[in-house]
C-alpha positions as CSV (number, residue, x, y, z in Angstrom):
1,X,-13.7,-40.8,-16.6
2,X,-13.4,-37.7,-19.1
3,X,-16.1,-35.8,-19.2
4,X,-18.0,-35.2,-22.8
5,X,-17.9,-31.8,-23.2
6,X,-16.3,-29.5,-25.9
7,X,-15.3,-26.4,-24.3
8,X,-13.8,-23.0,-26.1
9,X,-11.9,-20.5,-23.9
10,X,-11.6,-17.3,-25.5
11,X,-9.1,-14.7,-24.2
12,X,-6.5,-11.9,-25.6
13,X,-4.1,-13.6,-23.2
14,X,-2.1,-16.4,-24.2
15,X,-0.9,-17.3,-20.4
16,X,-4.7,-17.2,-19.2
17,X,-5.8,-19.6,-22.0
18,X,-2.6,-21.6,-20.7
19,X,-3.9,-21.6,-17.7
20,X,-7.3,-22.0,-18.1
21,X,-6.6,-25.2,-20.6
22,X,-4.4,-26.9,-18.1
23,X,-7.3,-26.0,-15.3
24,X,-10.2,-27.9,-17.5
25,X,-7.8,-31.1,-18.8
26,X,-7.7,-31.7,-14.8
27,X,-11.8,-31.6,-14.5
28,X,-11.3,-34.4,-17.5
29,X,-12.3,-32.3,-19.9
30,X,-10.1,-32.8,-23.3
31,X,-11.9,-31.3,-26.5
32,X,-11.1,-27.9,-25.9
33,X,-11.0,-25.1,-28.4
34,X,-9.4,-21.3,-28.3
35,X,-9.2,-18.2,-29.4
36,X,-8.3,-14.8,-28.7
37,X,-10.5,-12.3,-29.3
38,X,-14.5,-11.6,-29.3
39,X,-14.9,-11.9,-33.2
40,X,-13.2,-15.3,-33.2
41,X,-15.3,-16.6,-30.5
42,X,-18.4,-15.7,-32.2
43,X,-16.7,-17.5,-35.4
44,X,-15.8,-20.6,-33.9
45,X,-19.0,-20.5,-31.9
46,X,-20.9,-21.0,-34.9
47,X,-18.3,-23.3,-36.7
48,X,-17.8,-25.8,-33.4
49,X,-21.0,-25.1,-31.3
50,X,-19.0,-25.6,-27.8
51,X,-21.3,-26.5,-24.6
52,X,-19.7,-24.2,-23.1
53,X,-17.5,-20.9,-23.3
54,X,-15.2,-19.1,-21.2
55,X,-15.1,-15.5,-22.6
56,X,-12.8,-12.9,-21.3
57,X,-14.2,-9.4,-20.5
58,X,-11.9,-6.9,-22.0
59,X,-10.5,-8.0,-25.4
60,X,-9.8,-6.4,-28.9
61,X,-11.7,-6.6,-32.0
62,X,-14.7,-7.4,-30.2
63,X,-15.1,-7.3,-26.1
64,X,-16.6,-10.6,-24.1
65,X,-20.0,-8.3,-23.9
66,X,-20.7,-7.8,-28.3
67,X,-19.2,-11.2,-28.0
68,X,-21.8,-12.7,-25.6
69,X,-24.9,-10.9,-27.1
70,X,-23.9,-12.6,-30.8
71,X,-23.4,-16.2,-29.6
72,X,-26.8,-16.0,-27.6
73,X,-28.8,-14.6,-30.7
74,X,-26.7,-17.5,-32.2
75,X,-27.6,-20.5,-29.9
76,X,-29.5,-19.4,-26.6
77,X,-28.5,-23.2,-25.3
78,X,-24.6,-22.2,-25.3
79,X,-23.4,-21.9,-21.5
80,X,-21.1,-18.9,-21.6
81,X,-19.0,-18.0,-18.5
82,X,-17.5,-14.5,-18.2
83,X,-14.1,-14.2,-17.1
84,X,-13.0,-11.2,-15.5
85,X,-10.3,-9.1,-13.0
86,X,-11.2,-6.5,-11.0
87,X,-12.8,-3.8,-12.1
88,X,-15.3,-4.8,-14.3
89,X,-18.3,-5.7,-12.0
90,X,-20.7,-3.3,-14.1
91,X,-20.0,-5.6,-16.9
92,X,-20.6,-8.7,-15.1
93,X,-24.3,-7.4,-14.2
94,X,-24.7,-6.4,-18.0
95,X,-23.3,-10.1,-19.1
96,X,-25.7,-11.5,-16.5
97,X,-29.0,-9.6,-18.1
98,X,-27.3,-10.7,-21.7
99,X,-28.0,-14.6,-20.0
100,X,-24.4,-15.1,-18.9
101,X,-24.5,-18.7,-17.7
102,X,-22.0,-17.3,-14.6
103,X,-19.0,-15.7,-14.4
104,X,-15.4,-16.5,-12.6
105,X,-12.9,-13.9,-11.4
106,X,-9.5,-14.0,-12.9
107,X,-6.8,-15.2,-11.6
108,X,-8.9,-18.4,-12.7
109,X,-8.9,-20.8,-9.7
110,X,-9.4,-24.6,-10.2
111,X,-12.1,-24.8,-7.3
112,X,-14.2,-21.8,-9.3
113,X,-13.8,-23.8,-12.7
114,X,-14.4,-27.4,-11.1
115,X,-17.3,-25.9,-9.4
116,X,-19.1,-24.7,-12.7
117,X,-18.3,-27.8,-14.6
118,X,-19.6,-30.0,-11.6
119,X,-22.9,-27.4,-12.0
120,X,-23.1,-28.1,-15.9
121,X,-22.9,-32.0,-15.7
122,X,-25.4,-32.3,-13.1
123,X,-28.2,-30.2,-14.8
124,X,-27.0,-32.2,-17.7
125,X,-27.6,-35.2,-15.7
126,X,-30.7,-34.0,-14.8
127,X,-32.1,-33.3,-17.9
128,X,-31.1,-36.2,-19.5
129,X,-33.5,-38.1,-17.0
């Protein structure tokens, strides 16, 4: 069963979004959007409004952090899940206090993305009650 949810994964690296896409169509999720930089998530963000967005850390134009502070002034309801290598752990606290749903540490693992989607649909589930 394919799970309803329309998910935009936002990172300067082609091969990560790769990845990242390929990880999600095997939780069943299949309406998946992308882009590469902070500016175009906040653009799509408002065009689209995603459940949900994986936003890299470090990127040009505008980094995961501008980026996360826009799309929550935007639409508090938007999960948004940092994604980040090592290194940046003072940002993660910072994306946390900007209401960063959670974050996942790159390389991206399907368990740590199953694992959030499994969290999203069951407060979903739960809320739908």
């Amino acid at each position: 069963m394919e799970i309803n949810l329309k998910v935009l994964i936002c990172d300067d690296s082609i091969l990560i979004r790769k990845k990242l896409k390929s990880t999600l169509e095997k939780c069943r999720i299949t309406n998946i959007l992308e882009g590469e930089n902070g500016q175009q998530a906040i653009d799509i963000v408002k065009s689209e409004k995603p459940d949900l967005v994986f936003l890299d850390i470090v990127m040009p134009d505008k980094d995961g952090i501008e980026a996360l502070t826009e799309i929550k002034e935007f639409d508090p309801s938007i999960k948004v899940v940092m994604a980040s290598s090592a290194g940046t752990q003072s940002h993660l606290k910072k994306a946390i206090e900007l209401g960063a749903y959670d974050f996942i540490q790159k390389p991206v693992t399907l368990e740590a993305v199953a694992n959030i989607i499994d969290k999203i649909v069951k407060e979903g589930m739960e809320g739908s009650l």
